[in-house]
C-alpha positions as a Markdown table, in Angstrom:
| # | Residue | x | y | z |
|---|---|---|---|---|
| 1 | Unk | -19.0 | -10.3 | -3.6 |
| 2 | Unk | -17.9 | -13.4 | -5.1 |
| 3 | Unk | -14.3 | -14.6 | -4.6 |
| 4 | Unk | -14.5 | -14.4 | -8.6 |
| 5 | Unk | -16.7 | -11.4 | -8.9 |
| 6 | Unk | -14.7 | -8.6 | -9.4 |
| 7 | Unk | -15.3 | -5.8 | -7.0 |
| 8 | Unk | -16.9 | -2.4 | -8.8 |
| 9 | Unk | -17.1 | -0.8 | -5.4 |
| 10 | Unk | -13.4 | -0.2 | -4.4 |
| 11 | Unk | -13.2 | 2.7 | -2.4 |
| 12 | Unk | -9.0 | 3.2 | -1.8 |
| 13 | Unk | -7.7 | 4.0 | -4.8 |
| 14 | Unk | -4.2 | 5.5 | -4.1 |
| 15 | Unk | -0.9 | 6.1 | -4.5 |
| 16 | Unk | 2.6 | 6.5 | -3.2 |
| 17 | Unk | 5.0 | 9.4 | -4.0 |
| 18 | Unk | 3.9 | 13.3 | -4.8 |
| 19 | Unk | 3.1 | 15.2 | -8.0 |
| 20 | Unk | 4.4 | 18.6 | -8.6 |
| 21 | Unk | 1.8 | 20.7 | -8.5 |
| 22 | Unk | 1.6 | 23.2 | -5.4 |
| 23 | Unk | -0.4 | 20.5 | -3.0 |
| 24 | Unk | 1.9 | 17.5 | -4.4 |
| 25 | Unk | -1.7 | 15.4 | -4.9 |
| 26 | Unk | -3.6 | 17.9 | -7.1 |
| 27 | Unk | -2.1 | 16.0 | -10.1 |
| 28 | Unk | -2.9 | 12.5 | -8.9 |
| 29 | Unk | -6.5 | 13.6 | -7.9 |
| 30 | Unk | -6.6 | 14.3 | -11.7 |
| 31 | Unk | -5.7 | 11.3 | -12.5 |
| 32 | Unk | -8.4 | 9.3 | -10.4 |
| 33 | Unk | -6.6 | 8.8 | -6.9 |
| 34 | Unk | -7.8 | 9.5 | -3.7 |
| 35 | Unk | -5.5 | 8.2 | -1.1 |
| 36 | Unk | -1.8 | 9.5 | -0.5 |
| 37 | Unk | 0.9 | 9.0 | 1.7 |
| 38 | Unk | 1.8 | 11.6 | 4.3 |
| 39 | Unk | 3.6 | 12.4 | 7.8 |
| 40 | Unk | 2.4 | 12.5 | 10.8 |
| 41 | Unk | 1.5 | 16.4 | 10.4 |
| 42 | Unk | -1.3 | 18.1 | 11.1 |
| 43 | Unk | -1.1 | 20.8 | 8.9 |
| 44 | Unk | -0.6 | 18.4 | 5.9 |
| 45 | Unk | -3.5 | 16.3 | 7.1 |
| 46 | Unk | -5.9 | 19.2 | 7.3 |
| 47 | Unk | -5.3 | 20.3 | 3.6 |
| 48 | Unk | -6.1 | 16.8 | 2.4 |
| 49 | Unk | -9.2 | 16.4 | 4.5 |
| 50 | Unk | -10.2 | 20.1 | 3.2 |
| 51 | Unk | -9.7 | 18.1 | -0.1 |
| 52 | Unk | -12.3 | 15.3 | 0.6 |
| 53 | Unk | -9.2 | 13.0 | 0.2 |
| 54 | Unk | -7.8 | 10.6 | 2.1 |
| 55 | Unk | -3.8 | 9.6 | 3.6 |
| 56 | Unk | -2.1 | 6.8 | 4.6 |
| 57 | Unk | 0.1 | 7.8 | 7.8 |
| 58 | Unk | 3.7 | 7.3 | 7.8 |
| 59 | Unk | 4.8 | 6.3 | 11.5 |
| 60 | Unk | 8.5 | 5.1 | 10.5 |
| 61 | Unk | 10.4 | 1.6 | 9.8 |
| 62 | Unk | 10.7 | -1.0 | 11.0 |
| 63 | Unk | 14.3 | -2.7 | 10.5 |
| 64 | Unk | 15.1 | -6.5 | 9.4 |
| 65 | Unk | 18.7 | -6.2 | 10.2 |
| 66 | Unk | 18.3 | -5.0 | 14.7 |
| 67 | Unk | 14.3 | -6.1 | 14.2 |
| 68 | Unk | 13.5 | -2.9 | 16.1 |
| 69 | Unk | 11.5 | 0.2 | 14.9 |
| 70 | Unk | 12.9 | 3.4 | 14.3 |
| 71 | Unk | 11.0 | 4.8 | 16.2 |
| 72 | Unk | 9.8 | 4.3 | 20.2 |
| 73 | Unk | 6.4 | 4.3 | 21.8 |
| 74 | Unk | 7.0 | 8.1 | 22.9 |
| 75 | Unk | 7.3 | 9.0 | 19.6 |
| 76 | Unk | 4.6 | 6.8 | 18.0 |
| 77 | Unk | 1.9 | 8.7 | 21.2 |
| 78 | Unk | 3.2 | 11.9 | 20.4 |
| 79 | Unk | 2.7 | 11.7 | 17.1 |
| 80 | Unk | -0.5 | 9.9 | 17.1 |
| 81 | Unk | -2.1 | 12.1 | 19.4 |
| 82 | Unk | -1.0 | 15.0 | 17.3 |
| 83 | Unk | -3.4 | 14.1 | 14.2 |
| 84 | Unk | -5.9 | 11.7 | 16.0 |
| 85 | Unk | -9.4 | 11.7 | 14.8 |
| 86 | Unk | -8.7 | 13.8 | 11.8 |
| 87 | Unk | -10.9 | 12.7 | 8.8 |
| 88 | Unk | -8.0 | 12.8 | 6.5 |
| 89 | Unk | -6.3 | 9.8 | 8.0 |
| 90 | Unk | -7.4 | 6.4 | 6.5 |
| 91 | Unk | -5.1 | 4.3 | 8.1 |
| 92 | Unk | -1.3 | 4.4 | 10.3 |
| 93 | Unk | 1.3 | 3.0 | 8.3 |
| 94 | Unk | 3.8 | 0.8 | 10.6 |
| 95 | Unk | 6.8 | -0.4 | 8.9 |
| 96 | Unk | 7.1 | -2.1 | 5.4 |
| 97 | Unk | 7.7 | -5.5 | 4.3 |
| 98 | Unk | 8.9 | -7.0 | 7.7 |
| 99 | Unk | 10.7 | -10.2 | 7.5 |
| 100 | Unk | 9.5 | -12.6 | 10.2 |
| 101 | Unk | 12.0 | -15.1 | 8.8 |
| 102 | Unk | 14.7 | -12.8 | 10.0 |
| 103 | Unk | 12.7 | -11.2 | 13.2 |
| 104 | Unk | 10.3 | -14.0 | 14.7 |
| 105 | Unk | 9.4 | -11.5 | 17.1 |
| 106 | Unk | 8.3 | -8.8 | 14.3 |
| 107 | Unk | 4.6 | -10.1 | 13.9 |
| 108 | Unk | 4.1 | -9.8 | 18.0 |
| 109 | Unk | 6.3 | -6.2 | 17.7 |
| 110 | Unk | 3.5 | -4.9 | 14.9 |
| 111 | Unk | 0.3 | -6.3 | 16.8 |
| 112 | Unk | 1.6 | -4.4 | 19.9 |
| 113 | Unk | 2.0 | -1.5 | 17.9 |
| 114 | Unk | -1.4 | -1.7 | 16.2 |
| 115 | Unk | -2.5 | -2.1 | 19.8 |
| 116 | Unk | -0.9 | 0.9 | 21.2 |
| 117 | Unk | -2.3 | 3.2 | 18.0 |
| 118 | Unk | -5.5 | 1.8 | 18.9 |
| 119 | Unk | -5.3 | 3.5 | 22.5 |
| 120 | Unk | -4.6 | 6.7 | 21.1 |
| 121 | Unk | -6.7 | 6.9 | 17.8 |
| 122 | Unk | -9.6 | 4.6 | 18.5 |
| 123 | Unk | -11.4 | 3.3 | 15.6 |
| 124 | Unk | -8.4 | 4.5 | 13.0 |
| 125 | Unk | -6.9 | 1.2 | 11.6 |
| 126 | Unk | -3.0 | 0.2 | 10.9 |
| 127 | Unk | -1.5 | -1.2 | 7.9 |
| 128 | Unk | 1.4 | -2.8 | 6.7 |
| 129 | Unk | 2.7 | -4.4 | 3.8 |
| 130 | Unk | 3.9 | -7.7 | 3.7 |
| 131 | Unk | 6.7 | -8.9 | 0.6 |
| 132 | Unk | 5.8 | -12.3 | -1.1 |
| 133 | Unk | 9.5 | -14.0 | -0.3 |
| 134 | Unk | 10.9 | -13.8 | 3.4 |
| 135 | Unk | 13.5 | -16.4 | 4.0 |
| 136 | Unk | 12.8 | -18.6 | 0.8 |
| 137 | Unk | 9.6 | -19.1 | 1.8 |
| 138 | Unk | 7.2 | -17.6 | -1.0 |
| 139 | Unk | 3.9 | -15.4 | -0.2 |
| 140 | Unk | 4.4 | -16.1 | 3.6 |
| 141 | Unk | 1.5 | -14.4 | 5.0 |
| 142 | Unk | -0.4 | -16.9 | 7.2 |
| 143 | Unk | 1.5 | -15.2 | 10.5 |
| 144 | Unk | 1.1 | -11.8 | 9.5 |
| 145 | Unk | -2.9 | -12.2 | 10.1 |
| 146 | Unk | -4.4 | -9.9 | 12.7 |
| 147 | Unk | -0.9 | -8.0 | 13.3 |
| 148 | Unk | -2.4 | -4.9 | 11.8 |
| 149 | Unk | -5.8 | -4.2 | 10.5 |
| 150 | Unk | -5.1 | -3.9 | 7.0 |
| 151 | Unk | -2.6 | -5.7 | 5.4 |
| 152 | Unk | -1.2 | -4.9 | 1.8 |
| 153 | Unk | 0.6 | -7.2 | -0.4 |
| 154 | Unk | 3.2 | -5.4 | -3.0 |
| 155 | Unk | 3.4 | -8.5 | -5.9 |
| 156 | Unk | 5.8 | -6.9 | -8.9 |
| 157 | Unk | 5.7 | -9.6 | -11.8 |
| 158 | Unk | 7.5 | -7.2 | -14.3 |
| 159 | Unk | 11.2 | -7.4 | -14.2 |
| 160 | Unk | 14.1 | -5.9 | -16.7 |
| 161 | Unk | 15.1 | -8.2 | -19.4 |
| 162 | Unk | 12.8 | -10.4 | -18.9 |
| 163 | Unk | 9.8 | -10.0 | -22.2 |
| 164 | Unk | 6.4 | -10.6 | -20.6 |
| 165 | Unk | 6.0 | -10.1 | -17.2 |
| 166 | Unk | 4.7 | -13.2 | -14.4 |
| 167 | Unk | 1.3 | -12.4 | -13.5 |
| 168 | Unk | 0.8 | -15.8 | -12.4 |
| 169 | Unk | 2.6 | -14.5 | -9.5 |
| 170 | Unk | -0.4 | -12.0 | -8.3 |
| 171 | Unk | -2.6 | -15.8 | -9.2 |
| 172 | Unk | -0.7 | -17.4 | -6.3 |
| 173 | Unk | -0.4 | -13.9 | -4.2 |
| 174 | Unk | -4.6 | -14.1 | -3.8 |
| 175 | Unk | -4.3 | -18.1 | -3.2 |
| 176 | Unk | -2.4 | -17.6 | -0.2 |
| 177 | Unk | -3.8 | -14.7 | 1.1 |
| 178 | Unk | -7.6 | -16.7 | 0.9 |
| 179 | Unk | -5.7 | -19.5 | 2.1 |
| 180 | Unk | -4.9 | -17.8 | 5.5 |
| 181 | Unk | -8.3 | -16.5 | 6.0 |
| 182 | Unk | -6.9 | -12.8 | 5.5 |
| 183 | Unk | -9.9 | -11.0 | 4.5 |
| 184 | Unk | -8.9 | -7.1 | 4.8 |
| 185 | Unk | -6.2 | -5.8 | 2.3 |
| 186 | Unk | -5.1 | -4.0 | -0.5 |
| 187 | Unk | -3.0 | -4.4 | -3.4 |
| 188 | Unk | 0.1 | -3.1 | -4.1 |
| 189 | Unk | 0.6 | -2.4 | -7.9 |
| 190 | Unk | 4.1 | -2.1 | -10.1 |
| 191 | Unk | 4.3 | 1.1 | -11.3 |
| 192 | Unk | 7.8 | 1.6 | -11.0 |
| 193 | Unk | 11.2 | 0.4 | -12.2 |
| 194 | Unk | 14.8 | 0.3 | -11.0 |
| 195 | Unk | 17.9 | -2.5 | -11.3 |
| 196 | Unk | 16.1 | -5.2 | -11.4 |
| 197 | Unk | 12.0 | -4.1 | -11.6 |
| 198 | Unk | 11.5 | -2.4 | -15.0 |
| 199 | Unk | 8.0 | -0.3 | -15.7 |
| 200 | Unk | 5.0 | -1.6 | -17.0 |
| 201 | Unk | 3.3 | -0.8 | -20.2 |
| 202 | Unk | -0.1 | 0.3 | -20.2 |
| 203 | Unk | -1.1 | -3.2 | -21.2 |
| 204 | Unk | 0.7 | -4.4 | -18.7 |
| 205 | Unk | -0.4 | -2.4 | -16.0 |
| 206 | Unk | -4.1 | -3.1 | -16.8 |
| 207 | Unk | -3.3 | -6.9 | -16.5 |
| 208 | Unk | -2.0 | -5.8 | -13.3 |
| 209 | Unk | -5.6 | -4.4 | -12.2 |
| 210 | Unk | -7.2 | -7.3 | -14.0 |
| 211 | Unk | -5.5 | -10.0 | -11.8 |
| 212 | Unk | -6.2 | -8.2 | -8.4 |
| 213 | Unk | -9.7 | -7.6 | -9.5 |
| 214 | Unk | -10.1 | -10.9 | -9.4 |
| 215 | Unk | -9.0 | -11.1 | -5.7 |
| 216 | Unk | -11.2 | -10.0 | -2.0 |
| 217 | Unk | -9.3 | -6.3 | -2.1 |
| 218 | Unk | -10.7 | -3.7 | -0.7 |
| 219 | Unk | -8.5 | -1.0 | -2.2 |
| 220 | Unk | -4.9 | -0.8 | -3.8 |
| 221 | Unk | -2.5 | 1.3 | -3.4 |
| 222 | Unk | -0.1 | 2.1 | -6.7 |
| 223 | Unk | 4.2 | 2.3 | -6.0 |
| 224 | Unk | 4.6 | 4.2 | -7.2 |
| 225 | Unk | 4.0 | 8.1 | -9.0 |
| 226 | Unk | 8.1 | 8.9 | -8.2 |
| 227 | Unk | 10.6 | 6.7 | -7.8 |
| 228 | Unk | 14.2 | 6.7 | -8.2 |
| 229 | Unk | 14.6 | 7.9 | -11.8 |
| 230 | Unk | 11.2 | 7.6 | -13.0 |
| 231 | Unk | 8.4 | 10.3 | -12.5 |
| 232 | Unk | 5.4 | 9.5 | -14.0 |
| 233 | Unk | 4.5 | 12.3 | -14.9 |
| 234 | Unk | 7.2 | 12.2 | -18.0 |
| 235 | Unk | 5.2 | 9.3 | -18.8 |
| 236 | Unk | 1.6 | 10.2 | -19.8 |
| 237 | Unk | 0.7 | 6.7 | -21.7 |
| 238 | Unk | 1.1 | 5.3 | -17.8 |
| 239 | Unk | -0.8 | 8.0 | -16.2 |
| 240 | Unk | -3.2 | 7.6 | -19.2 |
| 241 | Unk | -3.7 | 3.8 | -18.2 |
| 242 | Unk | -4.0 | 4.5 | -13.8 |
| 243 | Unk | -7.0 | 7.2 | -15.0 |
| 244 | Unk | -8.6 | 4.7 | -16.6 |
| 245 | Unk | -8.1 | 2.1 | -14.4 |
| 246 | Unk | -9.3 | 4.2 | -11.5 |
| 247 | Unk | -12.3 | 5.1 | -13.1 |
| 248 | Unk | -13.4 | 1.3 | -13.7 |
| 249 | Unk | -12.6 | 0.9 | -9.9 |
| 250 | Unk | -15.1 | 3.9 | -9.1 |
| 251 | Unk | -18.0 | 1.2 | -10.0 |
């Protein structure tokens, strides 16, 4: 692929949050997605690999105030160990949006971490995702390279009074990234709103997809299907909009 080409064979096509049917994905699955979050849980694991579905693996947060994880290397074996090598998991999630600005040490902490899932679950890559601002500096992800093996990067361009909504912003998002050689990742799309983020339209959204398709991804993930006030599924002109745009990224 190109770096302008965009790329008809995505693969991760998911989402954050849970619908309301009975499995909390059937809904999504509906709607074109094939990658959810879950715990580290066996039981909830199995059910999506029954599926033919995928899961990104909560393993806790990581804090930018102590710059310390919430959760010990104990915890992160046990767990591990507990759902290692099951076909459902598509990759650990450590953290989210670490600041190295604030915690120099955090891109060492989350390469040692990757390091120590690797042990355990051989062959099963980590992720994180990385904000575009940390410390006034703007899409800072040179450092974050090789910290985990998959990297997302969560650009939000649509904000509440504001008409319009700064896709240039995902423009300078995949400069950056190419700029520091990253070459693994996903996107993380608005599909949310709160005080200061408001929710795309479904024109909107596409010229989310449109932007990022023009980028190296290898999947995206979308934040997200419940959040705060907003469930999407009160809003079927959105979900409308994701089943289409999953079906283009089907290929």
């Amino acid at each position: 692929m190109s770096a302008s080409t965009p790329d008809s064979r995505i693969l991760v096509r998911g989402v954050y949050g849970h619908d309301t049917s009975d499995t909390g994905y059937t809904l999504q699955v509906r709607a074109g997605f094939n990658t959810f979050d879950a715990n580290p849980d066996r039981a909830t694991l199995d059910s999506l690999g029954a599926a033919g579905v995928k899961a990104f693996v909560w393993l806790g947060a990581y804090s930018n105030t102590t710059c310390s994880w919430e959760h010990g290397d104990a915890w992160i074996r046990d767990r591990v160990q507990s759902v290692a090598g099951s076909s459902a998991v598509l990759a650990y999630y450590l953290g989210d949006e670490p600041l190295a600005g604030r915690c120099p040490q955090a891109p060492a902490m989350f390469k040692a971490r990757t390091g120590l899932v690797h042990q355990i679950a051989p062959g099963q890559p980590t992720l994180t995702v990385i904000s575009a601002f940390d410390s006034g500096k703007s899409y800072p992800y040179a450092i974050w390279k090789g910290t985990t093996d998959i990297l997302g990067f969560d650009i939000y361009p649509c904000r509440q009074g504001v008409t319009g909504c700064s896709f240039d912003r995902i423009d300078a998002a995949i400069e950056a990234i190419r700029a520091a050689g990253i070459d693994r990742y996903w996107a993380v799309i608005q599909a949310f709103e709160d005080s200061y983020y408001r929710l795309p339209t479904p024109e909107e959204l596409h010229e989310e997809f449109q932007h990022w398709r023009r980028s190296d991804m290898s999947g995206y993930l979308v934040f997200s299907w419940n959040y705060l006030n907003v469930n999407l599924e009160d809003r079927h002109e959105v979900v409308d909009q994701l089943r289409a745009e999953n079906a283009i990224s089907l290929g």
